[in-house]
C-alpha positions as CSV (number, residue, x, y, z in Angstrom):
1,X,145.8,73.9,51.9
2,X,144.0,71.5,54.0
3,X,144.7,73.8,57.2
4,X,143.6,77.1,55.3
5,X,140.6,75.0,54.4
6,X,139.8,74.3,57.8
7,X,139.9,77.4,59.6
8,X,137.7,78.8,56.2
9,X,135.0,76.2,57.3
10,X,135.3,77.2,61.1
11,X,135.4,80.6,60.1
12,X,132.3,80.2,57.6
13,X,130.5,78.6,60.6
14,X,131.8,81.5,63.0
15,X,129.9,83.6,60.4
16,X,126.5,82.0,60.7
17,X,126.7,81.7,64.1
18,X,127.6,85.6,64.5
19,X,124.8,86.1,61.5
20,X,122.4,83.5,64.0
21,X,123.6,85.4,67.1
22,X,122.5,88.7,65.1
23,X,119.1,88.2,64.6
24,X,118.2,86.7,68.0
25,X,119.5,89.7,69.8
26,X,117.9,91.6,67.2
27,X,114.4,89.7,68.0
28,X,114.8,89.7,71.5
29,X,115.5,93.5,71.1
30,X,112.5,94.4,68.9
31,X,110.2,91.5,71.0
32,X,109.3,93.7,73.9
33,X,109.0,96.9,72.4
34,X,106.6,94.9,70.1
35,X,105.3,93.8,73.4
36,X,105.0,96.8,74.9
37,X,102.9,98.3,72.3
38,X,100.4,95.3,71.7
39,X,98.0,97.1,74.1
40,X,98.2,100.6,73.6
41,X,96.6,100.9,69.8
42,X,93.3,100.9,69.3
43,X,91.2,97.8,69.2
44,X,93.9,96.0,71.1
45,X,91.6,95.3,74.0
46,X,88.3,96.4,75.9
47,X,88.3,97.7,79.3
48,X,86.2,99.1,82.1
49,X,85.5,102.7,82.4
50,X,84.7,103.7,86.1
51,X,82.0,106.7,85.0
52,X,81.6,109.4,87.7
53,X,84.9,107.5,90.0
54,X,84.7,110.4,92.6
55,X,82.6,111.0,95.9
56,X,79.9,113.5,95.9
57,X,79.9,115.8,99.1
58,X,80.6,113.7,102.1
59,X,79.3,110.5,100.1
60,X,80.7,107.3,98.1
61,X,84.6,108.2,98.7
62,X,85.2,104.2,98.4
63,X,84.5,104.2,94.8
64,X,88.0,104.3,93.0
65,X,88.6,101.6,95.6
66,X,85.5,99.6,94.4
67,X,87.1,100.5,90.8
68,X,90.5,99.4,91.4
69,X,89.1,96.1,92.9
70,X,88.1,95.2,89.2
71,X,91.8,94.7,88.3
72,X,93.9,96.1,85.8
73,X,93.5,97.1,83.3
74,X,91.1,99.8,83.5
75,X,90.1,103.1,83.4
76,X,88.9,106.1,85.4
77,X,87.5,109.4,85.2
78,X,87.6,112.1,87.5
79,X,85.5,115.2,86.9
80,X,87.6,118.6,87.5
81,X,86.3,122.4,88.3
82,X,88.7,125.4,89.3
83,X,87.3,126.3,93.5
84,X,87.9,129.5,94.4
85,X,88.2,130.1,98.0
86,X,85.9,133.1,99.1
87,X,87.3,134.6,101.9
88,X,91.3,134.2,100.7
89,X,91.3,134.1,96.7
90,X,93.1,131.1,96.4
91,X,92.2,128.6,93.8
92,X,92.8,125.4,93.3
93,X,91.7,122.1,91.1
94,X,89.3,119.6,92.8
95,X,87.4,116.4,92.0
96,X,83.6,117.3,91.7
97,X,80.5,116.8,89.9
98,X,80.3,120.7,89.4
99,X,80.3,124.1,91.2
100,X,79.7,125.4,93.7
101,X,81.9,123.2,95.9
102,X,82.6,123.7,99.4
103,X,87.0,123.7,99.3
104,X,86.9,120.3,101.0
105,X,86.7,118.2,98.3
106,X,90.0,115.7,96.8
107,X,92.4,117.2,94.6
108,X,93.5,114.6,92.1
109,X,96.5,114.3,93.3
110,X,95.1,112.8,96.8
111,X,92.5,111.0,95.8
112,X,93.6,109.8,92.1
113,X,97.8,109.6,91.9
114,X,98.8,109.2,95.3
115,X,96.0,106.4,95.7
116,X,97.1,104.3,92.6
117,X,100.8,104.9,93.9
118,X,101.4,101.4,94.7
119,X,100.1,100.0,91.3
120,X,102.3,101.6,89.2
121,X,105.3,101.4,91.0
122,X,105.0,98.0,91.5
123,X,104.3,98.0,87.8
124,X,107.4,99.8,87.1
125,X,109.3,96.8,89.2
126,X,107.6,94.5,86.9
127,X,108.0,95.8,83.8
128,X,105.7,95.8,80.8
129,X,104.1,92.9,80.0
130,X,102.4,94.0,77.1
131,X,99.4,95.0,79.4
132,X,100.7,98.8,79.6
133,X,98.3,101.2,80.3
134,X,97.4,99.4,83.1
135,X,95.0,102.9,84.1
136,X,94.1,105.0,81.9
137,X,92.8,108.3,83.2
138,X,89.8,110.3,81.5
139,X,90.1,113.7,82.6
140,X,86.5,115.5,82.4
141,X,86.4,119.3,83.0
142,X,83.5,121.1,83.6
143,X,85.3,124.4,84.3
144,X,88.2,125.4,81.4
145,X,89.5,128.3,83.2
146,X,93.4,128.6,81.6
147,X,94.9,129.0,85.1
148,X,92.6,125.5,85.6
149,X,94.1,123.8,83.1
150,X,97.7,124.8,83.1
151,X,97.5,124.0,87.1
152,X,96.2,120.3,86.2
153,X,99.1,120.3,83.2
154,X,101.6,121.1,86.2
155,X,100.3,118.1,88.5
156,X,100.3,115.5,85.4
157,X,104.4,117.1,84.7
158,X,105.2,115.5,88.8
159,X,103.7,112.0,87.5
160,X,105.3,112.1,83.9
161,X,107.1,109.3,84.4
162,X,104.3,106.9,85.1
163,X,102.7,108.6,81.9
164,X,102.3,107.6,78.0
165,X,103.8,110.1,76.2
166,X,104.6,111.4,72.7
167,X,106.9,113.9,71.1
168,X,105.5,117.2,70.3
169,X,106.6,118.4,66.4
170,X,105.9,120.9,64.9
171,X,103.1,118.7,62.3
172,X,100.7,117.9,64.7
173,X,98.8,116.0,61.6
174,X,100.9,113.0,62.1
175,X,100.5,111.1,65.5
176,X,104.3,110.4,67.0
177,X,105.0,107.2,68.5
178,X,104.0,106.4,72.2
179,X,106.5,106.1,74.7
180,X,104.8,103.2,76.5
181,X,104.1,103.7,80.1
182,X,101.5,102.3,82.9
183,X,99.0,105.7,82.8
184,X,97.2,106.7,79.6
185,X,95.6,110.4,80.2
186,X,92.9,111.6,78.3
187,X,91.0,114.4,78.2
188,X,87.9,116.3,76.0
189,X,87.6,117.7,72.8
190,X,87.2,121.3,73.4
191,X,90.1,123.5,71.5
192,X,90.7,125.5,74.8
193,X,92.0,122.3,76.5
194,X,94.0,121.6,73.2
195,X,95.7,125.1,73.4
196,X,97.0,124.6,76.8
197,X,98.1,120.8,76.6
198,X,99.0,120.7,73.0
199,X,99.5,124.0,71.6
200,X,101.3,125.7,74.6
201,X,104.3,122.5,74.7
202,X,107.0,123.7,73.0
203,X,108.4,121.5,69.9
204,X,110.2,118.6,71.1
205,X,109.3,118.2,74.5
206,X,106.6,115.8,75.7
207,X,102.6,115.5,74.9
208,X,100.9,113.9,78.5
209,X,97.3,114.0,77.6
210,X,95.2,113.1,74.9
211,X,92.3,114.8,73.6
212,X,89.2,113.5,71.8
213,X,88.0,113.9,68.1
214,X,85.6,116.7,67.5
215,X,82.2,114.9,66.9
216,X,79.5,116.5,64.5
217,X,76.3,115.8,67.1
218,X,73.8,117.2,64.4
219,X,72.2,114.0,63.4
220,X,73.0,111.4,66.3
221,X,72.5,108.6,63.8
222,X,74.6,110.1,61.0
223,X,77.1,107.8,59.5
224,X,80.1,107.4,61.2
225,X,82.0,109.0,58.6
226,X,79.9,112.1,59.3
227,X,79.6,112.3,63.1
228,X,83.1,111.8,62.8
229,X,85.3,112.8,59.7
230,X,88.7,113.2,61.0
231,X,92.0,110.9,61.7
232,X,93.8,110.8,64.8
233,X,96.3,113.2,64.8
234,X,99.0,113.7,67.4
235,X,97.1,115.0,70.1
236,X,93.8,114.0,69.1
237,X,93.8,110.2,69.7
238,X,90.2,109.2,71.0
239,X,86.3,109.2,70.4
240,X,84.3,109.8,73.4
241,X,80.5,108.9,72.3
242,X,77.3,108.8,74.0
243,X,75.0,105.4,73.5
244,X,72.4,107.9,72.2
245,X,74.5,107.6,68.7
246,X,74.1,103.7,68.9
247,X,70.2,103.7,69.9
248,X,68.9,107.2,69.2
249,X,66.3,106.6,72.2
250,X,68.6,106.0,74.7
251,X,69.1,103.9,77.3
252,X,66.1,104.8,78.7
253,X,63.6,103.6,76.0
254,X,66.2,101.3,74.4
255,X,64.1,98.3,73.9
256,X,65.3,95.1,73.4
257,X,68.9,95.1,71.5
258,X,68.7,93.8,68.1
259,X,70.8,93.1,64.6
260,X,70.4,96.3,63.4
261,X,71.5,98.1,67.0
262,X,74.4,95.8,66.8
263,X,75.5,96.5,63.0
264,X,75.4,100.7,64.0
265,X,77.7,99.6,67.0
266,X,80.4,97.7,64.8
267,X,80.0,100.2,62.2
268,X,81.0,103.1,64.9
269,X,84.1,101.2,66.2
270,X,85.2,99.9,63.2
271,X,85.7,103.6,61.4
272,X,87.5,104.6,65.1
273,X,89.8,102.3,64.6
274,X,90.3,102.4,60.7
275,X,91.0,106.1,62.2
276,X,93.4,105.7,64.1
277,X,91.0,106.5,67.6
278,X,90.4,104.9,70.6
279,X,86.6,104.4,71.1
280,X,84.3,105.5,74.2
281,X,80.9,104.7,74.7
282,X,79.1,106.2,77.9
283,X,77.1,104.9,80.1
284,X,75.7,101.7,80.4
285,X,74.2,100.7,83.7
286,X,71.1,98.3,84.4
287,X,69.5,97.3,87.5
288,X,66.4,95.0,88.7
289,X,66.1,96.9,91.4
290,X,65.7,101.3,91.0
291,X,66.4,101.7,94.5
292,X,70.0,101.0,93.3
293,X,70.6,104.0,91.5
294,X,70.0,106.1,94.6
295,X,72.1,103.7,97.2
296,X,75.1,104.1,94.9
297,X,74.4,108.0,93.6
298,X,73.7,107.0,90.0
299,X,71.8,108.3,87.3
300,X,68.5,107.2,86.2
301,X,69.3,108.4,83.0
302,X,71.8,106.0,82.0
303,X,69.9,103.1,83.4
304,X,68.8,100.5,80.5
305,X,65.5,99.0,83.2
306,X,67.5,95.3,84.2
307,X,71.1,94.2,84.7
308,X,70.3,91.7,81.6
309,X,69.7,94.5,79.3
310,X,72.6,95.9,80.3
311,X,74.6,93.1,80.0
312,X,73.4,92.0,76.3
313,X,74.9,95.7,75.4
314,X,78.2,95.1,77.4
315,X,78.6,91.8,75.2
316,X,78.1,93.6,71.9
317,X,80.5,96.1,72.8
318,X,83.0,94.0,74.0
319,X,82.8,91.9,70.9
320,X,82.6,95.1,68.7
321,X,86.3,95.9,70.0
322,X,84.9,99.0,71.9
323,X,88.0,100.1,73.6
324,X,86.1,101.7,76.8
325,X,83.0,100.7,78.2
326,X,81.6,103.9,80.7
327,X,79.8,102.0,83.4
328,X,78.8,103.2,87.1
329,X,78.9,99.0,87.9
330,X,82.3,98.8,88.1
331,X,82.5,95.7,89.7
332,X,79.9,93.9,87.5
333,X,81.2,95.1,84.5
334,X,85.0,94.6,85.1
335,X,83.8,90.8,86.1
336,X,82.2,90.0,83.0
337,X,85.0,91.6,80.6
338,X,87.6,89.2,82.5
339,X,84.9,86.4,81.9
340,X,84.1,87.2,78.5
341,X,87.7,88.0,77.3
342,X,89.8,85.2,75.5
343,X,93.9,85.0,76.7
């Protein structure tokens, strides 16, 4: 009896050990994938939205090197239009402000993918962190053609493995979960771009871009409820906002930022993210100086009249939770989030 009793105790402690052994593989299993998604819902962080992070004509090519020498994490946008060559009829994506272009200007592959090459497979090596997306991408058309956008759909299919993706189904009212990876793409609201990138992917096969929430721009100072009255479903993940629905005057005449500016701000986010949607805001630059805008090729339009009145609304919005903050200072502005951001 006293032998059986024995090898019951060892055995009983063999069982809690097993039990023990259990859970900790279990929690080192489920840790990362935790991990891995701590970034990549909305209100997880704020980051730095390089507005306009192309060259214009023969002009400003350095600036997704000016961007990328923010740090990670970040974002980028590249405006797209279909070119159509003249004299042979080819077409072909490029990175532009608009037509008409001139058929020497980057494709996105060059001057966006191939460019941030390094980053991502070295961040492949490295694994993630919880800091995946290290980029996101913000894809702006300003030509829709279908042949346009299936051609772009094509290029982001070579990079899908450096892509967040998530399963197509058949309910497109439920978002699927992401499959974590370092590039985020997303994309605009209008329902031709949905066709191609969601609509046209067949049932069970990957989702690579995300489009934005349609917003109701009626009444720029509508509650948010009204401006924007959907949930994020599985393709439609984001709100992309002008500051014009945060201070109806603009940037321009903005004044000085008060309580009340700041209450409409946190009201805005906060119903994003009760939604489900990432939040954009677009764009907030301020110089001392106006010769500034011209050096760099930025718009007066966006331009608050000082970096200190620019800065006061980069502080609201980064302790609002705003998930992207447009800005044409990259540098500046990726400076002060790293600054202003607790770890």
């Amino acid at each position: 009896m006293k032998k059986a009793s024995v090898i019951l105790t060892l055995n009983a402690v063999k069982g809690k050990d097993l039990l023990f052994a259990i859970a900790a593989a279990t929690l080192f299993a489920v840790t990362p994938v935790l991990m891995a998604q701590s970034a990549a819902h909305p209100g997880a962080r704020t980051v730095m939205d390089a507005h306009n992070c192309y060259p214009y004509y023969e002009w400003w090519y350095d600036r997704i090197d000016r961007a990328l020498s923010a740090g990670t994490p970040l974002a980028i946008e590249q405006d797209l239009a279909w070119y159509t060559d003249k004299k042979t009829g080819k077409s072909w994506s490029i990175v532009t402000h608009g037509l008409p272009g001139e058929g020497n200007e980057p494709t996105m592959k060059q001057y966006f993918f191939e460019r941030v090459r390094p980053i991502v497979e070295q961040a492949l090596r490295d694994g993630n962190h919880g800091d995946w997306p290290i980029i996101t991408l913000n894809l702006d058309f300003k030509t829709e053609e279908p042949a346009h956008l299936r051609a772009v759909f094509a290029l982001l299919n070579e990079y899908k493995d450096w892509l967040i993706t998530a399963q197509r189904t058949a309910d497109g009212t439920t978002p699927q979960p992401l499959d974590i990876r370092p590039i985020l793409v997303l994309t605009g609201e209008s329902d031709a771009q949905e066709k191609v990138f969601y609509n046209e992917v067949p049932v069970g096969a990957k989702l690579l871009v995300f489009g934005a929430a349609h917003t109701n721009t009626k009444n720029k100072m509508a509650a948010p409820e009204i401006l924007e009255p959907a949930r994020a479903t599985n393709y439609r993940r984001w709100w992309n906002n002008p500051w014009g629905v945060v201070e109806e005057s603009g940037q321009n005449k903005a004044g000085d930022w008060t309580k009340e500016d700041n209450l409409r701000l946190r009201a805005l986010v906060e119903h994003a993210h009760q939604n489900g949607l990432w939040i954009r805001f677009y764009t907030l630059d301020g110089v001392d100086n106006k010769q500034d805008l011209s050096c760099h090729g930025w718009f007066s339009g966006y331009q608050f009249g000082s970096y200190a009145a620019a800065e006061a609304r980069w502080r609201a919005a980064l302790e609002a939770g705003v998930d992207y903050i447009a800005s044409d200072q990259y540098e500046a502005l990726g400076k002060f989030i790293k600054e202003n951001t607790q770890h």
